[in-house]
N, C-alpha and C positions, 0 to 999 in steps of 0.2 A: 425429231424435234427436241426431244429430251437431252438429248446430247450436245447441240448446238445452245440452249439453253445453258445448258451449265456451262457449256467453252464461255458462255458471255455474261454471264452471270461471276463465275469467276475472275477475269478481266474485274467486271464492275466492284464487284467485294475488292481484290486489290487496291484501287482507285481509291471507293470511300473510306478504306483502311488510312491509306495515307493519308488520305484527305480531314478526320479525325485527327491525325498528327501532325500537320497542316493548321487547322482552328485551333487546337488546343495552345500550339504555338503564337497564331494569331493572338488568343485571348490574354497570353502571358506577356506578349510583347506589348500591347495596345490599350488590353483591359476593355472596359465601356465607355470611355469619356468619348468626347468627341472628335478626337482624334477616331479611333476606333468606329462612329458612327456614320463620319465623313468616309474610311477606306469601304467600308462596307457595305453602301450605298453603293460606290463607285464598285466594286466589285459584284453587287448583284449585275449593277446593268448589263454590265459585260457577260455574267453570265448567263442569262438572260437571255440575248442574241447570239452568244455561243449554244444554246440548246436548243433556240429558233430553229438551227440549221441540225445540231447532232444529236445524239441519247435518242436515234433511230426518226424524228423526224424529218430529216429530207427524205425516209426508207422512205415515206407514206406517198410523196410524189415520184422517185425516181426510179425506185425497185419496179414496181408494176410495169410503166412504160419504157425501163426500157429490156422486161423478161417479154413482153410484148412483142418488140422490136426484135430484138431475136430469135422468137418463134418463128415470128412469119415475115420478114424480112432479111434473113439472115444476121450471121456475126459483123461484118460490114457496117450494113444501119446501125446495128446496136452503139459501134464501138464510134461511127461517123456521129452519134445522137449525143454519147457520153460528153466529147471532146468537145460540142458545142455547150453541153453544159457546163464543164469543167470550166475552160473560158469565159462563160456569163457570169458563171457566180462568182469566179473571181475578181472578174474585172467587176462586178456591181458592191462587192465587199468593200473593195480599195475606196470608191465613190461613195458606199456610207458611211466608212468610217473619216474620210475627210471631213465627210457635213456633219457629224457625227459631233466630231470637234470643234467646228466653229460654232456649232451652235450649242454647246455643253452646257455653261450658264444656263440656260433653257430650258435644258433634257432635266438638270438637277433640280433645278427649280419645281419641275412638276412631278419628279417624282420623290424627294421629298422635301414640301412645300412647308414644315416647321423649320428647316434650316434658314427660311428665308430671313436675312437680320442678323444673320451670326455666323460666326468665323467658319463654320462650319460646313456652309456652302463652298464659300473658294476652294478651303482645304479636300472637299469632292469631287470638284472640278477639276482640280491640278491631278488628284490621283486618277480619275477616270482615263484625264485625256492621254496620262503616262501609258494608262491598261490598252488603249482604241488598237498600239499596230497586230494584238493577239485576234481584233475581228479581222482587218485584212487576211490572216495566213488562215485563221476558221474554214474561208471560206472552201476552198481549193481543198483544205485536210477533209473536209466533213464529206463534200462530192467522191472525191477517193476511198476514203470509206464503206461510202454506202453504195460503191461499184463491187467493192470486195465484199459486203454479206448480200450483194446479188447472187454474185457467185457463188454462193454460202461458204465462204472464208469468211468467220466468224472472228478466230483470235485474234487477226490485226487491231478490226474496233474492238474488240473486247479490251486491248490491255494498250490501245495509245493514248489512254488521259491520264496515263499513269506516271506519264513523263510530266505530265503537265505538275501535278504535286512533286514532284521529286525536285524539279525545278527550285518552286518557292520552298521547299524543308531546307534544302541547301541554302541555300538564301538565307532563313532565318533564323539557323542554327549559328550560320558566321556571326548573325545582327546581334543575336545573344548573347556572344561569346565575346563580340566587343560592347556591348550593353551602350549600343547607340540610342538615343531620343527618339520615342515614341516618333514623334512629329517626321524627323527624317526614318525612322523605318520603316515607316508610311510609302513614303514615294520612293526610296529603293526597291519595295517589294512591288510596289505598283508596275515599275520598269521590267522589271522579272516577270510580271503576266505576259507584255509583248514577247519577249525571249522566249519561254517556253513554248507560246503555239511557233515561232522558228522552229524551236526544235522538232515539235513535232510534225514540220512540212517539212524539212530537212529528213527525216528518218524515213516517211514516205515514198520522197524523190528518188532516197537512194536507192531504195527497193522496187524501185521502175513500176510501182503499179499503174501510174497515170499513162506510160508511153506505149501499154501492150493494151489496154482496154478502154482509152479514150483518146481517140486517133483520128482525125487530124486535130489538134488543140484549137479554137477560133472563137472570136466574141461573136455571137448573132441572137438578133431580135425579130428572126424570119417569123412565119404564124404558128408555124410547130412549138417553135421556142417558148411565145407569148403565152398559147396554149399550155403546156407546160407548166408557165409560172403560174399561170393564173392557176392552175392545180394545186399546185408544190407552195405558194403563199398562204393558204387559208390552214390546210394542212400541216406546216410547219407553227403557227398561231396555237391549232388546237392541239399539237405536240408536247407545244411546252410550258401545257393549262396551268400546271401545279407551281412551277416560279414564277408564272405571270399574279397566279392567288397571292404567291407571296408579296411580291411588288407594290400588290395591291395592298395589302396587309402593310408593307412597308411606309407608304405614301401616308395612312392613316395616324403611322406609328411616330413617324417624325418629328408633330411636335411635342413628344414624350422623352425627355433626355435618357438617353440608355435603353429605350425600349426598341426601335432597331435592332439593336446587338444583342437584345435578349429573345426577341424572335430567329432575329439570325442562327443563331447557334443553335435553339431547339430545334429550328427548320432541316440544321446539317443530320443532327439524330433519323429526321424522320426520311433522309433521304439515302439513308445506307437503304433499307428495305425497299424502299420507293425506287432507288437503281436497280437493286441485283433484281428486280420480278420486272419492272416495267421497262428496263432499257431492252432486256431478254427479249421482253412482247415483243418490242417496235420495231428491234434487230431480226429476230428470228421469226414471228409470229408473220409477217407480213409476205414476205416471199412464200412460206407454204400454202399460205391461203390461199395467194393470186395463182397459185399452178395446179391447186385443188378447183378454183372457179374457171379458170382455163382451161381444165381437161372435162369441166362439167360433172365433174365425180364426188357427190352429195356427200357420202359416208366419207369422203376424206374432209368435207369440208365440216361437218359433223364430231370427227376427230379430233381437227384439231383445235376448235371453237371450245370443245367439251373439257379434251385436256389441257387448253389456257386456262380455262376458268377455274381449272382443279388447283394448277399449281397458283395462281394469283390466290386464291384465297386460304389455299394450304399455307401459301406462305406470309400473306400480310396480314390476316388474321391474333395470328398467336404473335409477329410483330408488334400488332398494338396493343394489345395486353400486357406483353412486357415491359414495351415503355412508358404504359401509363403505373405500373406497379414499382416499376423501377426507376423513374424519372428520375428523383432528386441524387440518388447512388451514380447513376450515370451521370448526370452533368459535373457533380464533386469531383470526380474520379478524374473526367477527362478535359473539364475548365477552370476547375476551383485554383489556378494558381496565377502567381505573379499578381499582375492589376488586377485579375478578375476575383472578384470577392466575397465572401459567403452569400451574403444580401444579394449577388449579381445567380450565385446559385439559385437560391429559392425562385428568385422572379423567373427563370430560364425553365426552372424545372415546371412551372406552373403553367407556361406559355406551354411547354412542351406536353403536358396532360393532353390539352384542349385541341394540339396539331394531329396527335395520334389519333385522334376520335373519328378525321379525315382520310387517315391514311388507305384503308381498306377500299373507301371510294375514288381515292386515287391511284389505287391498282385494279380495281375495276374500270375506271376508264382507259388506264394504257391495255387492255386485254380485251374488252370492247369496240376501243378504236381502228384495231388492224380491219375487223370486220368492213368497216364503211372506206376502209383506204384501199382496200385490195380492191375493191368494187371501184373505185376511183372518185368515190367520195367525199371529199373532203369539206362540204358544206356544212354538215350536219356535225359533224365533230366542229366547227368553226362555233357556228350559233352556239349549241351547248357550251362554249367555253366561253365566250360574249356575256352571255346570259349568267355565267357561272362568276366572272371577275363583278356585273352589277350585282350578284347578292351578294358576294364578300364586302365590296366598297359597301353596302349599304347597312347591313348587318354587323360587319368592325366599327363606322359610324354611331352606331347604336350603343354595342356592346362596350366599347373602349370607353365611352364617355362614362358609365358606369363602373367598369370592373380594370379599364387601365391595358395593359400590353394583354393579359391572360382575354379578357374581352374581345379582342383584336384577334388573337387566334382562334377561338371559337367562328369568331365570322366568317376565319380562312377555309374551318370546318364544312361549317354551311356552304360556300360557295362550291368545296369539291363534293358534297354531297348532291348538290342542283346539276352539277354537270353529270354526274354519272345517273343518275335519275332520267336525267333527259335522252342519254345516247339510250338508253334501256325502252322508253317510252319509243324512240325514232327508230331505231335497229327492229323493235318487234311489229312497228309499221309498216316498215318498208320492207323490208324480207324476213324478218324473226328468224331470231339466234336458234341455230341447232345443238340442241344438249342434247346425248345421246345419255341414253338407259343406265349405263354404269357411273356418270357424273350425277344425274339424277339420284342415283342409291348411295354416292360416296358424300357428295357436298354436305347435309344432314349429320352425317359422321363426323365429318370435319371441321363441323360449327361446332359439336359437342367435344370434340378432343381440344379444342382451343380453351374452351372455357373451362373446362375440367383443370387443365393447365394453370391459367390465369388463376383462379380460386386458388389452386396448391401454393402458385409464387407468391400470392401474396396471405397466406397465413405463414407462410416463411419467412417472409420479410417481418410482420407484424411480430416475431418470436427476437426480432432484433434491436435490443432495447434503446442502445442510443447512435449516432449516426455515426461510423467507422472514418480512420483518414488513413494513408497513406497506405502501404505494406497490404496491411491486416483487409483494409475496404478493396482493395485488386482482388485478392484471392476469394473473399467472401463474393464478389458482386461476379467473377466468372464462376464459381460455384454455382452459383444459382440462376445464371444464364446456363450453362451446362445439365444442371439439374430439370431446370424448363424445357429445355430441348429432349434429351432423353425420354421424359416422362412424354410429351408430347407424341415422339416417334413409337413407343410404347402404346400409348393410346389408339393410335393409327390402326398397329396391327391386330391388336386385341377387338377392334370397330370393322375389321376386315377391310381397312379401306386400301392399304397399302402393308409391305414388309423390305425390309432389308434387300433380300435376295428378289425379289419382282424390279427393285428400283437398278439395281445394278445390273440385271438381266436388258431392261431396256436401254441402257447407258451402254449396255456390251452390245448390242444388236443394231444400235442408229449406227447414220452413217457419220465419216469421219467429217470432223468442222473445220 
């Protein structure tokens, strides 16, 4: 599992790499104004129902039923099962994203309802409905996908959304280079979201994964199918809790000029760590489970409940720490330029404090959730996320009216806090989480090498008298992201929790991804 883990975790690091160089360009092409509020809006939605379906939640309906289907069915069902899926969800893709479109005015409107009155609505509208043909090809990419880490071929999903940035960086390196108007690099780049998922259905097809393991291709709404959906919708919902919090957080945020865009970007910060642990869980975590609960074999299902929980918190633990010590250095470094401007730093950095504070609850619920998916579950992860978007709406309502964008993030706080709260309350109801003895003795460790950490970065930083640019601020601020990490890994082994040579022993010993 460790192995597959990192095959898709690495994929994910790629992705948000570029995807940093992606926003930064964003920021310098676009800045904050409204230009800039209008593409980003349009661009959450879309991603938004791009993650409905991928970042491992279709795994949560389609892995189980159809390793299911192939046990006791044979390869036959399974691959008869796929192809009626593959079919549905594309033909039901092409069908939302039409309505999608005629009804965009609408979509925008509600979600966010400060543009109402200002130019800034059309200008979301025009870019969204440019972005809509990337939900058509989503659909067909994301089913193909999550066929291939059935089979646990991990690298495919791991490293196809890589195309999807490489896309718009090309894109907007040309836009730079001829220093076209904010206003049209807008809707060029908006055009280039459709293209990219092209490409990425193109680079698929050619690699025949759809024609060897979803076979016969066909649309159907027989009772299997219905059944199915009706699985796979709630499922895909509570997947993609943590951009639905933002959405939420967005909605509030709109009628705040520039605060959007200052969520926005802190948001992208907190979702490098938030991919590489939780896209892992939903990709990899869910197939071992369901063949640990299907062979009835406790201590595996024990294992691997135990070691998610290690690495989710081994790893977004000392995440947030970081970013809360290190917020302001990072967003300088990687938005401070072109339109985006000091003043857009400060506000981004402070949204960004109050996101990280969530983070860890939202790696606790991607690591959490395979449990109630493998079981076929997907109810109980639905509600906790229902429940988890009304405390955000309710609590940014609160908050923003006092304290502004940073306000508004706290809220997003709270609401991934209520969800992971909740699956922990409902997981230990209904069957309680298996922590075996050695996660029990390391987690304890793990809390304390984070914060051992966190305390060292930031009398570090605190030793650094006034705020660095260019040059000099890259090598100080990976200095001391390198410094954090080492010290950290050091910590580890000194805590007995882990060493160098155990992690690479188990990395040499899984099987190939």
């Amino acid at each position: 599992m460790i192995r597959s883990f990192l095959t898709v975790s690495s994929g994910t690091l790629a992705s948000r790499l570029l995807g940093f160089a992606r926003d930064s360009m964003i920021a310098a092409l676009l800045g904050t104004g409204a230009v800039a509020d209008a593409f980003l809006v349009a661009f959450q939605l879309i991603n938004v129902v791009r993650r409905l379906l991928s970042e491992g939640a279709l795994n949560a309906a389609l892995v189980p039923a159809w390793l299911r289907l192939r046990d006791t069915e044979g390869d036959l069902a399974a691959r008869g099962f796929a192809g009626r899926v593959l079919g549905t969800v594309s033909a039901a893709m092409i069908v939302v994203a039409a309505l999608i479109g005629l009804l965009m005015p609408f979509v925008i409107a509600v979600l966010a309802p400060g543009f109402a009155g200002h130019e800034t609505l059309q200008l979301a509208v025009n870019d969204a409905r440019l972005m809509l043909p990337y939900l058509a090809f989503a659909g067909p990419v994301t089913v193909m996908l999550a066929l291939a880490s059935a089979q646990s071929r991990f690298a495919l999903t791991a490293f196809s959304p890589v195309l999807f940035n490489i896309a718009l960086i090309a894109v907007m390196i040309a836009l730079i280079l001829m220093q076209q108007d904010a206003g049209l690099a807008a809707l060029i780049l908006a055009a280039t979201v459709g293209v990219a998922g092209l490409l990425q259905l193109l680079i698929l097809v050619s690699r025949r994964h759809g024609d060897t393991i979803a076979t016969p291709l066909r649309v159907s709404f027989d009772t299997e199918m219905r059944g199915f959906l009706a699985r796979a919708l709630p499922g895909m919902v509570a997947s993609a809790a943590p951009q639905l919090l933002i959405v939420a957080g967005a909605v509030i945020a709109s009628a705040s000029p520039s605060a959007v865009s200052w969520l926005y970007f802190a948001n992208r910060l907190i979702e490098l760590p938030l991919g590489i642990v939780g896209v892992a869980m939903g990709t990899v975590l869910i197939p071992e489970l369901t063949r640990a609960l299907q062979g009835g074999d406790k201590s595996a299902i024990a294992h691997a409940e135990s070691r998610a929980l290690e690495l989710a918190i081994g790893l977004a633990l000392p995440a947030t720490l970081g970013l809360i010590v290190l917020s302001e250095p990072i967003v300088r470094l990687l938005f401070e330029h072109g339109a985006f401007a000091a003043s857009d730093t400060t506000a981004t950095a402070q949204a960004l404090m109050w996101l990280a504070l969530g983070l860890p609850a939202h790696v606790l619920v991607k690591s959490l959730s395979p449990a109630f998916f493998a079981r076929e579950d997907t109810l109980a992860p639905l509600w906790a996320t229902l429940k988890a978007i009304v405390v955000a709406i309710v609590s940014s309502v609160l908050l923003g009216h006092f304290f502004g964008a940073t306000g508004i993030a706290a809220g997003i706080a709270l609401g991934a806090w209520s969800n992971a709260l909740s699956l922990i309350r409902q997981g230990a109801a209904s069957f309680g989480f298996s922590v075996d003895r050695a996660a029990r003795r390391r987690l304890p460790r793990i809390v304390a090498a984070a914060v051992i950490m966190g305390g060292l970065l930031w009398l570090a930083v605190s030793l650094i008298a006034a705020p660095l640019h260019g040059l000099a601020q890259a090598v100080i601020l990976l200095l001391l992201i390198g410094s954090g990490i080492a010290v950290y890994a050091l910590l580890l082994a000194v805590f007995a929790v882990t060493s160098w040579r155990e992690a690479v022993d188990a990395i040499q010993q899984g099987k190939p991804a």
